[in-house]
N, C-alpha and C positions, 0 to 999 in steps of 0.2 A: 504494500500500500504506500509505504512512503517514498519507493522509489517511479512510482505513477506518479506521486505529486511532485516528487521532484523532476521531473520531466516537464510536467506542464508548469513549471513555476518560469521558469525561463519566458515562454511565452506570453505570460500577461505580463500587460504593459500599463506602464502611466501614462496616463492622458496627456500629460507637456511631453511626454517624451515623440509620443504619434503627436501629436501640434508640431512639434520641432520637425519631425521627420517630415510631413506634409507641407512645410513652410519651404523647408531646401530643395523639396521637388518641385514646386512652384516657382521659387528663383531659378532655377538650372532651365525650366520650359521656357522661363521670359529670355532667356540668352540666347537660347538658338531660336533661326527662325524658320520653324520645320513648315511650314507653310511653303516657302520659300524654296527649301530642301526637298520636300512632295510632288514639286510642281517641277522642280530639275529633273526628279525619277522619272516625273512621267514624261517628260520629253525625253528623255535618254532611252526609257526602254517602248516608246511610240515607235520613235528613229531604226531604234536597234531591232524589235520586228518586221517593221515594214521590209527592210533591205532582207534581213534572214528571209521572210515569204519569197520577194523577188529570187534570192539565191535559190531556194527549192524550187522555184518556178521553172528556173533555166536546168536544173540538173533533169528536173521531170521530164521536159524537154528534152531535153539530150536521148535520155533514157527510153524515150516513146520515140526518138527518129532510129536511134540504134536495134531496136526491137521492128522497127518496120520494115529493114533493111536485111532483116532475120527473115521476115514474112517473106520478102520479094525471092530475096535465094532461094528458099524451099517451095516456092510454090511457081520458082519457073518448069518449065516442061519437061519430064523425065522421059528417057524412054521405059515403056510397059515393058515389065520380064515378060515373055513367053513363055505360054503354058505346053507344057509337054504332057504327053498323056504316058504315063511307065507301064501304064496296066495292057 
């Protein structure tokens, strides 16, 4: 039993102490200015997909002229084996 409550005694906290804690997280949010920071992410990763899409675009590309190129050789005109009859 006393080693339960000495576990949770850590835990509880005094009230100036969480004021304090929430006062310093307050001053640190006023210093940056993550708005600011947000709004650079999202243009950087806008930027940064658009171009990756275009890159997939042109490999897809690539990849579907290469494959047709496939289609054209095998399906130019072979000659038929001829059927022999053994029997």
């Amino acid at each position: 039993m006393v080693l339960i409550l000495a576990r949770a005694l850590p835990r509880v906290e005094d009230e100036s102490m969480a004021a304090r804690r929430e006062r310093k997280l307050g001053e640190k949010s006023a210093i940056l200015p993550l708005e600011k920071i947000d709004a650079a992410i999202n243009v950087f990763l806008h930027k940064t997909l658009r171009k990756l899409k275009v890159f997939v675009m042109k490999i897809d590309n690539a990849i579907s002229d290469k494959l047709r190129s496939f289609n054209k050789k095998e399906t130019a005109p072979k000659a038929l084996p001829e059927k022999t009859d053994s029997q």
